[in-house]
Steps between C-alpha positions, in 0.01 A plus 500: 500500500822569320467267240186649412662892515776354275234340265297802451826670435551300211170513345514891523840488322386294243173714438750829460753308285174424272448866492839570387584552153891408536372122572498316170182397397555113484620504834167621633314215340659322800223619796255532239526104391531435872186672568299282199638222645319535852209616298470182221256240652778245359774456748818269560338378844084591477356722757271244642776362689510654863776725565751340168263641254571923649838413568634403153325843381667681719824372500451597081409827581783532725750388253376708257540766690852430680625414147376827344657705726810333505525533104399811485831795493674512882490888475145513429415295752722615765329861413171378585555266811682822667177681422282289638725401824544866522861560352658837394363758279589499129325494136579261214499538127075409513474787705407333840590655801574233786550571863425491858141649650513836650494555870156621462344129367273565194635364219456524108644236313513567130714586200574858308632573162650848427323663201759766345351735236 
C-alpha cells in the first residue's frame, strides 16, 4: 500500500512541477513524451502481449517521471514535496504558499500572486 502512497506522491509532484514556471520548458517535455509514448499504438514490446505489453509502458512512464523530477532544480522540488507531505509554511518567488493542513481539515490548495498598484 506504500508503494502505491509513494507513487501517487510522485505523480502529484510532477503535475505541480508542470505548473511551475521556474521549471525550464525542455525539461517538461520529459512526462509529456512519456505520456505519448503509452498513448502511440507503436510500442517497443506490443500490447497484445499479456502482462509485458502494460509493463514496458509503465516502466516509460515511470522513468519519465523519476527522471523529470530528478532534473528538475533540488530547491524547487524540495518546496513542493514538503507541501504535499505536509512540511512547514513558507512562499517562494512564484508566489506559492506551501504548508501543513490546519487542525480544522478543509483544505485549499492553490497559488496567489500579489497585485501592487
Amino acid at each position: 500500500m506504500e508503494v502505491f502512497v509513494k507513487l501517487f506522491n510522485q505523480v502529484r509532484l510532477a503535475v505541480k512541477l508542470m505548473m511551475d514556471a521556474r521549471i525550464p520548458i525542455y525539461l517538461k517535455a520529459l512526462p509529456v513524451l512519456s505520456l505519448a509514448y503509452v498513448i502511440m499504438p507503436i510500442d517497443i514490446i506490443p500490447d497484445m502481449i499479456p502482462v509485458l505489453g502494460q509493463l514496458d509502458d509503465i516502466g516509460v512512464l515511470i522513468l519519465g517521471i523519476e527522471t523529470f523530477i530528478r532534473l528538475s532544480p533540488q530547491s524547487v522540488v524540495d518546496e513542493h514535496r514538503a507541501m504535499i507531505e505536509g512540511g512547514n509554511v513558507h512562499s517562494s518567488k512564484s508566489g506559492t504558499a506551501t504548508g501543513s493542513p490546519p487542525a480544522g481539515g478543509n483544505v485549499v490548495d492553490g497559488e496567489w500572486k500579489e497585485v501592487k498598484r
